[in-house]
C-alpha positions in Angstrom: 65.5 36.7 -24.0 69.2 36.3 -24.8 71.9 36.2 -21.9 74.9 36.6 -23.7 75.8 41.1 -24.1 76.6 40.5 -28.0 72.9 38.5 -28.6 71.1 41.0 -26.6 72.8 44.1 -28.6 71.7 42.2 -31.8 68.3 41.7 -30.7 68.5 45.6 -30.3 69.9 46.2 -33.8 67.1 43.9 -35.3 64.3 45.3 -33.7 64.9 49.0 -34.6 65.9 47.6 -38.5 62.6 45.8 -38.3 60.3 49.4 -37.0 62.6 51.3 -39.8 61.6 48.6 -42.1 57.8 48.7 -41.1 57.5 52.7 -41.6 59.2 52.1 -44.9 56.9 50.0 -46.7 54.1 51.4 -45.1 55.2 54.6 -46.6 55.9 53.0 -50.0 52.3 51.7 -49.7 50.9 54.7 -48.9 51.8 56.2 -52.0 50.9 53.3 -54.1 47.4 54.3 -52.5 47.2 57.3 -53.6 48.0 56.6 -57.0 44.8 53.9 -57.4 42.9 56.3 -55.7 43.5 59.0 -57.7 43.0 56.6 -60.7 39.8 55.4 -59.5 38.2 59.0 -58.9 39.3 59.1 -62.4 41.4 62.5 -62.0 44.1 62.1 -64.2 46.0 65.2 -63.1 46.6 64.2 -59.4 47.0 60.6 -60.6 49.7 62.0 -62.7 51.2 63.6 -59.5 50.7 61.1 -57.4 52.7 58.7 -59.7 55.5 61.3 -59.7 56.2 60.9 -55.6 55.5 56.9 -55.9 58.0 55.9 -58.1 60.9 57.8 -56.6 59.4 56.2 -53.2 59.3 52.9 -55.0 63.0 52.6 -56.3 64.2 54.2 -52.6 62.8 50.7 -51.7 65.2 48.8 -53.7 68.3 50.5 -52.2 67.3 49.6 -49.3 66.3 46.4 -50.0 62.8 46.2 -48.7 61.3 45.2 -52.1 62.7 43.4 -54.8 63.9 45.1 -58.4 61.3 43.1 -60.4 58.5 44.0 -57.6 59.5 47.4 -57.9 59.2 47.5 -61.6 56.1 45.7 -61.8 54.1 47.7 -59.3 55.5 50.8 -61.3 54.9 49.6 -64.4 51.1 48.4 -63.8 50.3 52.0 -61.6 51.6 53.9 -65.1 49.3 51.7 -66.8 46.3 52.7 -64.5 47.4 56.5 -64.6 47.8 56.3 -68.7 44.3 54.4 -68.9 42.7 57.0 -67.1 44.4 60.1 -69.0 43.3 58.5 -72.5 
C-alpha cells in the first residue's frame, strides 16, 4: 500500500474510476445482449427496441472513454445488421 497521503488519495480516485468503469461496460454489455437475444428469438419488434436503448448506451461509452469510436461503430453497425436481417 502507498505511504505517501497524495499516493494513497490516488489509489482512492482510481479504484472508484475503475468500479464506475466496470458498471459501465457491464451495462453497455448488457444491452448489446439484449439486442442478439432479441435477434436470435427472431422478434424483430423488440430487436428493433432493444437497438434503440443500445446505441445511445453505446456512444455514452465513447464520451466517457471506455470504448473506442471505431469499436463503438462497429458493434453498432454489425447489431443493425443482425436487427435488419431479422426484420427482412
Amino acid at each position: 500500500m502507498a505511504n505517501i497521503k497524495s499516493a494513497i488519495k490516488r489509489a482512492k480516485t482510481s479504484e472508484k474510476n475503475r468500479q464506475r468503469n466496470v458498471a459501465l461496460r457491464s451495462r453497455m454489455r448488457t444491452a448489446i445482449k439484449k439486442v442478439v437475444a432479441a435477434a436470435d428469438e427472431g422478434n424483430a419488434e423488440a430487436a428493433t427496441e432493444a437497438l434503440k436503448t443500445a446505441q445511445p448506451t453505446i456512444d455514452g461509452m465513447v464520451n466517457k472513454g471506455l470504448v473506442s469510436k471505431n469499436k463503438a461503430a462497429r458493434t453498432k453497425s454489425r447489431l443493425n445488421k443482425r436487427v435488419r436481417a431479422v426484420s427482412a
